[in-house]
LUMSELO-937147 format. One record per residue: residue number from 1; residue in three letters; x, y, z of N, C-alpha, C, O in turn. Coordinates in steps of 0.001 Angstrom, whole numbers, padded with zeros to 6 digits. Example, Ala and Ser with C-alpha at 12.3 -4.5 7.8 and 13.67 -1.06 7.14 Angstrom:
<mibas>
1; ala; 013190; -005690; 007800; 012300; -004500; 007800; 013200; -003300; 007800; 014236; -003319; 008465
2; ser; 012850; -002250; 007080; 013670; -001060; 007140; 012900; 000030; 007870; 013409; 001138; 008039
</mibas>
This chain:
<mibas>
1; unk; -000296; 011801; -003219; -000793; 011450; -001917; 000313; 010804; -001112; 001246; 010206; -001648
2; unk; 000176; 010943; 000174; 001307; 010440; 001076; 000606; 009193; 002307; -000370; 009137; 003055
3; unk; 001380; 008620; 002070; 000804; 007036; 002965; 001356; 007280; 003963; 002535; 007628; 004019
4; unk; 000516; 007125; 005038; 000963; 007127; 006336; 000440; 005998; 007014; -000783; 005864; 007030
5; unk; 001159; 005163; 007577; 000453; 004336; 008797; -000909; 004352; 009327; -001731; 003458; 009525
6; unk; -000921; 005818; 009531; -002141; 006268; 010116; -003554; 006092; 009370; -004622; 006103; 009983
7; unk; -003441; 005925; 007945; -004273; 005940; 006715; -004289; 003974; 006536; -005337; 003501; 006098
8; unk; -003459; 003265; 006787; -003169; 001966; 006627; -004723; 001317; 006385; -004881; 000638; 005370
9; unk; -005688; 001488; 007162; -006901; 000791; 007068; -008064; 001635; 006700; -009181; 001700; 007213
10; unk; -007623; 002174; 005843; -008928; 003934; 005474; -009021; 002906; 003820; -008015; 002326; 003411
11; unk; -010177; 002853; 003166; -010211; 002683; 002226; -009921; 003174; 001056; -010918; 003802; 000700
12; unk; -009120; 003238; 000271; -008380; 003629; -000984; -009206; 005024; -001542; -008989; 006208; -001281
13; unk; -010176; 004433; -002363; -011254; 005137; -002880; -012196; 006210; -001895; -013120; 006914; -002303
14; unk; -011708; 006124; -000558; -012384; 007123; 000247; -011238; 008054; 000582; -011515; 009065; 001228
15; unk; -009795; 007801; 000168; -008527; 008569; 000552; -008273; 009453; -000952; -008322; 010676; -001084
16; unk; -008104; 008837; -001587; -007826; 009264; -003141; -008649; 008740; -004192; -009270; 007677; -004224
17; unk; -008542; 009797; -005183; -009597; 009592; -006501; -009568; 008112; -007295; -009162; 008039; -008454
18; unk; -010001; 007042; -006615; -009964; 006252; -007364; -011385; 004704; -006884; -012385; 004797; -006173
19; unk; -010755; 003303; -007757; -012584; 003005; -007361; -012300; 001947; -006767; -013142; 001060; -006629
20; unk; -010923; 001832; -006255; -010807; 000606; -005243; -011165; 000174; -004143; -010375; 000366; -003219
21; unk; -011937; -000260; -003961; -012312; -000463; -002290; -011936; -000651; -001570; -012391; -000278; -000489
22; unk; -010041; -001883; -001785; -009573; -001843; -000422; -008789; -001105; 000131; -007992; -000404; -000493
23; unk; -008862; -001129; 001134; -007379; -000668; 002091; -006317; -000729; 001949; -005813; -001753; 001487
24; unk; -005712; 000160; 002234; -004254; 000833; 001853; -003434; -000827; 002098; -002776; -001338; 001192
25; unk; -003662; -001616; 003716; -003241; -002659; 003923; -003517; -003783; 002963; -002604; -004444; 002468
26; unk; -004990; -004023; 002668; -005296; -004827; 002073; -004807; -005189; 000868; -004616; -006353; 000518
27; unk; -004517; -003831; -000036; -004242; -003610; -001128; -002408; -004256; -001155; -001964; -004990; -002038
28; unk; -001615; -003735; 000049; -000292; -004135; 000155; -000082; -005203; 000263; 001051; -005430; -000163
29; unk; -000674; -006271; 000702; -000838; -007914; 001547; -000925; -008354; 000363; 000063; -008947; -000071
30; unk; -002157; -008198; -000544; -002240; -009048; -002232; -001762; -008194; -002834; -002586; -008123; -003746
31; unk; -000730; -007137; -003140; 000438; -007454; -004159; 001503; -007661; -003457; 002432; -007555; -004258
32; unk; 002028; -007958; -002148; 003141; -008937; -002369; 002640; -010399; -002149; 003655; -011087; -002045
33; unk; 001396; -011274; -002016; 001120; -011827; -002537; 001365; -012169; -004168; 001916; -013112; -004735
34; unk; 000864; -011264; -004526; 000351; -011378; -006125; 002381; -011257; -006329; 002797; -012394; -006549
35; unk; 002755; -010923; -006318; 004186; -010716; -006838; 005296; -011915; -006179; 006389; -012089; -006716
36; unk; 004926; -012596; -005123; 005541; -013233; -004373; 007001; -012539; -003428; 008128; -013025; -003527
37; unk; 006771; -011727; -002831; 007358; -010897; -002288; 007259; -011034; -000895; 006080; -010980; -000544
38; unk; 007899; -011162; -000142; 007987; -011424; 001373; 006702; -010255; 002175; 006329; -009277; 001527
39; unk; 006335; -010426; 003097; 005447; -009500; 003664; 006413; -008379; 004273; 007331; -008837; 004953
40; unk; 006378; -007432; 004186; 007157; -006407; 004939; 006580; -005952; 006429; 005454; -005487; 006607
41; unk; 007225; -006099; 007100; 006770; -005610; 008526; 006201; -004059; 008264; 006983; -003144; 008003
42; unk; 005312; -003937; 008324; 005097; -002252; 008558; 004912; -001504; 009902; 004447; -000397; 010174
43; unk; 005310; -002251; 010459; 005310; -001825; 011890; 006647; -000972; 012220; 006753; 000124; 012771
44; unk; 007790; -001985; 011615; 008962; -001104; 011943; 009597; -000412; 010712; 010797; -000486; 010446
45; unk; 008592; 000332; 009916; 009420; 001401; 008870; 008810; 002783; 009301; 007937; 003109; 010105
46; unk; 009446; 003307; 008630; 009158; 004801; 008629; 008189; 005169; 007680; 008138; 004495; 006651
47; unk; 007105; 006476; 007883; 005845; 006661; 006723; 006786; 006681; 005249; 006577; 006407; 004067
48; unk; 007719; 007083; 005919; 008524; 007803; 004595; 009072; 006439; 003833; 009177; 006652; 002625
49; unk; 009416; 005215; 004179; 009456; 003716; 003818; 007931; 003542; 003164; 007729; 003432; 001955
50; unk; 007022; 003537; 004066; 005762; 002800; 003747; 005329; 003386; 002515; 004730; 002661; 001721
51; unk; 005641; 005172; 002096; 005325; 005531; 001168; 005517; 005114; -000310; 004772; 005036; -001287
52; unk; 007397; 004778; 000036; 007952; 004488; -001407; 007319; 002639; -001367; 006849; 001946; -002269
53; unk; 007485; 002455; -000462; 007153; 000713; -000893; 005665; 000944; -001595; 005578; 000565; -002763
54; unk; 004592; 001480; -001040; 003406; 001716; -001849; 004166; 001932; -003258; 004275; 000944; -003984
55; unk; 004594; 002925; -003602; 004834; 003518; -004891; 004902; 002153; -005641; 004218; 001680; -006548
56; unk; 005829; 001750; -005030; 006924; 000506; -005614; 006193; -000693; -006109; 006514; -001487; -006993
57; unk; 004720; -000635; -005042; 004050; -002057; -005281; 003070; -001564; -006397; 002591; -002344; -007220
58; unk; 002730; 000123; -006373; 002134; 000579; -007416; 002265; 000259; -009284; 001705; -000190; -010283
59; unk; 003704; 001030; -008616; 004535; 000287; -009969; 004452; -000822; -010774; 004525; -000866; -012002
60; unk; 004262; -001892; -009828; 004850; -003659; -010248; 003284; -003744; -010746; 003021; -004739; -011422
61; unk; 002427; -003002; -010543; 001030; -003598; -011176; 000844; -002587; -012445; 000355; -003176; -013409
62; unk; 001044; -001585; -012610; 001185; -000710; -013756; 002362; -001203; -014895; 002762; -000604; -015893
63; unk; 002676; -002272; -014454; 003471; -002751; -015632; 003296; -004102; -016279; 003990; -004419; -017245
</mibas>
């Protein structure tokens, strides 16, 4: 699946097969919370940024 900005506030589990309820945003805000990680502006990246940082924050919880 590909993250786009545009998807930012669509709920997880209504975008892709899975049973999370929040939002693509929501979900990004508490893990760099949860990781202590600066907030990233998502205003000024590219989908193609917002994508891999998803991946990335994907990652840090799969491990």
């Amino acid at each position: 699946m590909k993250l786009t900005k545009e998807i930012l506030n669509k709920r997880i589990c209504d975008v892709e097969t899975a049973e999370n309820p929040q939002t693509f945003l929501e979900f990004i805000r508490e893990s760099e919370e949860q990781f202590g990680i600066k907030e990233a502006n998502l205003n000024n990246i590219s989908d193609s940024e917002l994508n891999e940082y998803f991946e990335f924050l994907c990652y840090l919880w799969d491990k």
